[in-house]
C-alpha positions as CSV (number, residue, x, y, z in Angstrom):
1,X,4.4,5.1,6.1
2,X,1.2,4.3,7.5
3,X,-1.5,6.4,9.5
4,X,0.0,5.1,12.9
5,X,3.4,6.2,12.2
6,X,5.4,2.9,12.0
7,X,8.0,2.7,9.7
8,X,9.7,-0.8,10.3
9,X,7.0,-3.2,8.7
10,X,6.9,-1.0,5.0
11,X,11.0,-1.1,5.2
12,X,11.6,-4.7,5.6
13,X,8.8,-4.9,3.3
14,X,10.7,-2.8,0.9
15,X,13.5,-5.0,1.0
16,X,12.1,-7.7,0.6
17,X,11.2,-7.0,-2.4
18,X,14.3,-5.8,-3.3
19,X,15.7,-9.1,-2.5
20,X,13.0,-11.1,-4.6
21,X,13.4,-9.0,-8.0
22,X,17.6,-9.2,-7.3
23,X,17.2,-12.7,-7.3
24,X,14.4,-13.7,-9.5
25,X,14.4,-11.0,-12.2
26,X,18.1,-11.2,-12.8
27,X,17.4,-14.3,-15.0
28,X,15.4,-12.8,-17.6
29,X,16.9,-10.6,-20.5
30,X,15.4,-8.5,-23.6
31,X,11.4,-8.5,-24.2
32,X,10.8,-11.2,-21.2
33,X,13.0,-9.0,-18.7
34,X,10.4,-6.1,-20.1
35,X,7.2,-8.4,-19.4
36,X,7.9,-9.4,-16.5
37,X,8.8,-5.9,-15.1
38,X,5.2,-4.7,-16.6
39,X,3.6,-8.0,-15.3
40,X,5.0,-7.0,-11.5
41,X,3.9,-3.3,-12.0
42,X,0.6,-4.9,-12.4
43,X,0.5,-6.7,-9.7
44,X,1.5,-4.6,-7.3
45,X,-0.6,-1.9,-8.3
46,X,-3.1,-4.5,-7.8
47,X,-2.0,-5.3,-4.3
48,X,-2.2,-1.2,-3.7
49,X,-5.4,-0.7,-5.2
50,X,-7.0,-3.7,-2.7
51,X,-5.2,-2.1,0.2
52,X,-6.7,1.4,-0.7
53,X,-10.0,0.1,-0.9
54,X,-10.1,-2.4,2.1
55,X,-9.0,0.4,4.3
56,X,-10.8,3.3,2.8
57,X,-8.7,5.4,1.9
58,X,-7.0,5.5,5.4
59,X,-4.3,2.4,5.9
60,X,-5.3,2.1,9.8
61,X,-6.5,-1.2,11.1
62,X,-10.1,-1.7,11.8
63,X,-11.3,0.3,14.8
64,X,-8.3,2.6,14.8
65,X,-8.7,6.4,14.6
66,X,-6.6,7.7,11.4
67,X,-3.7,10.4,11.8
68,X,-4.2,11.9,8.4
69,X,-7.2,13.0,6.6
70,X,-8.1,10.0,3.9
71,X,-7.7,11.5,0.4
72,X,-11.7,11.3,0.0
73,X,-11.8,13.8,2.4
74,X,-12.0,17.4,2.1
75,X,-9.9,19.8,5.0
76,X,-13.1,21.4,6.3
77,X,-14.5,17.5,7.1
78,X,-10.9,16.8,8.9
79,X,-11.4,18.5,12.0
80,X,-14.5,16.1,12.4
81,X,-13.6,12.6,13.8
82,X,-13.2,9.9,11.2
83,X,-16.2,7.4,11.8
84,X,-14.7,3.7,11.2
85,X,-16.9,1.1,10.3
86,X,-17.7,-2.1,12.3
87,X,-15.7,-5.2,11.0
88,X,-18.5,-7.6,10.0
Protein backbone atom coordinates (compact mmCIF):
# COMPACT_ATOMS: atom_id res chain seq x y z
CA UNK A 1 0.00 0.00 0.00
CA UNK A 2 1.00 3.38 -0.62
CA UNK A 3 1.42 6.56 1.79
CA UNK A 4 -2.25 7.75 0.89
CA UNK A 5 -3.86 4.59 1.84
CA UNK A 6 -5.30 3.22 -1.50
CA UNK A 7 -5.27 -0.25 -2.01
CA UNK A 8 -7.20 -0.78 -5.48
CA UNK A 9 -4.35 0.44 -7.97
CA UNK A 10 -1.38 -2.06 -6.26
CA UNK A 11 -4.17 -5.06 -6.41
CA UNK A 12 -5.14 -4.93 -9.94
CA UNK A 13 -1.60 -4.20 -10.38
CA UNK A 14 -0.88 -7.42 -8.65
CA UNK A 15 -2.91 -9.26 -10.85
CA UNK A 16 -1.97 -8.18 -13.50
CA UNK A 17 0.95 -9.61 -13.21
CA UNK A 18 -0.30 -12.55 -12.20
CA UNK A 19 -2.07 -12.86 -15.38
CA UNK A 20 1.10 -11.94 -17.56
CA UNK A 21 3.53 -14.67 -15.88
CA UNK A 22 0.32 -17.37 -16.10
CA UNK A 23 0.22 -16.75 -19.57
CA UNK A 24 3.67 -15.95 -20.82
CA UNK A 25 5.92 -17.95 -18.39
CA UNK A 26 3.90 -21.12 -18.72
CA UNK A 27 5.76 -21.74 -22.04
CA UNK A 28 9.18 -22.04 -20.86
CA UNK A 29 10.53 -25.26 -19.11
CA UNK A 30 14.03 -26.33 -17.34
CA UNK A 31 17.07 -23.65 -17.36
CA UNK A 32 15.02 -20.99 -19.68
CA UNK A 33 11.87 -21.20 -17.22
CA UNK A 34 14.91 -20.48 -14.48
CA UNK A 35 16.24 -17.44 -16.67
CA UNK A 36 13.50 -15.98 -17.29
CA UNK A 37 12.16 -16.00 -13.61
CA UNK A 38 15.75 -14.41 -12.62
CA UNK A 39 15.52 -12.01 -15.64
CA UNK A 40 11.84 -10.76 -14.21
CA UNK A 41 13.28 -10.57 -10.58
CA UNK A 42 15.56 -8.23 -12.15
CA UNK A 43 13.43 -6.22 -13.65
CA UNK A 44 11.14 -5.56 -11.32
CA UNK A 45 13.54 -4.88 -8.71
CA UNK A 46 14.61 -2.43 -11.14
CA UNK A 47 11.16 -0.92 -11.59
CA UNK A 48 11.14 -0.72 -7.40
CA UNK A 49 14.40 0.70 -7.02
CA UNK A 50 13.34 3.72 -9.69
CA UNK A 51 10.07 4.06 -7.81
CA UNK A 52 11.97 4.34 -4.40
CA UNK A 53 14.22 6.83 -5.70
CA UNK A 54 11.85 9.11 -7.73
CA UNK A 55 9.64 9.40 -4.76
CA UNK A 56 12.27 9.54 -2.05
CA UNK A 57 11.73 7.15 -0.05
CA UNK A 58 8.02 8.12 0.41
CA UNK A 59 5.60 6.72 -2.59
CA UNK A 60 3.33 10.01 -2.41
CA UNK A 61 2.84 12.06 -5.50
CA UNK A 62 4.61 15.29 -5.83
CA UNK A 63 3.25 17.97 -3.55
CA UNK A 64 1.48 15.44 -1.30
CA UNK A 65 2.22 15.32 2.52
CA UNK A 66 3.46 11.51 3.37
CA UNK A 67 1.41 9.33 6.03
CA UNK A 68 4.40 7.34 7.12
CA UNK A 69 7.78 8.38 8.00
CA UNK A 70 10.26 7.61 4.75
CA UNK A 71 12.71 4.89 5.75
CA UNK A 72 15.59 7.65 5.60
CA UNK A 73 14.09 9.05 8.36
CA UNK A 74 14.71 8.74 11.90
CA UNK A 75 11.37 8.76 14.58
CA UNK A 76 12.61 11.92 16.38
CA UNK A 77 12.55 13.80 12.62
CA UNK A 78 8.83 12.37 12.13
CA UNK A 79 6.97 14.58 14.22
CA UNK A 80 8.50 17.35 11.91
CA UNK A 81 6.55 17.91 8.60
CA UNK A 82 8.00 16.20 5.63
CA UNK A 83 9.34 19.04 3.25
CA UNK A 84 8.43 17.90 -0.57
CA UNK A 85 10.35 19.23 -3.21
CA UNK A 86 9.15 21.38 -6.10
CA UNK A 87 8.52 19.35 -9.36
CA UNK A 88 10.94 21.05 -11.85
Amino acid sequence: MNCTGRILLPIILHGARNMYEQAFMSTFTGSDLVNVQWLTAAGWTLVALIIIWQTRGTLAPAGQRALTVPLHQSASAASAPVPMPASP
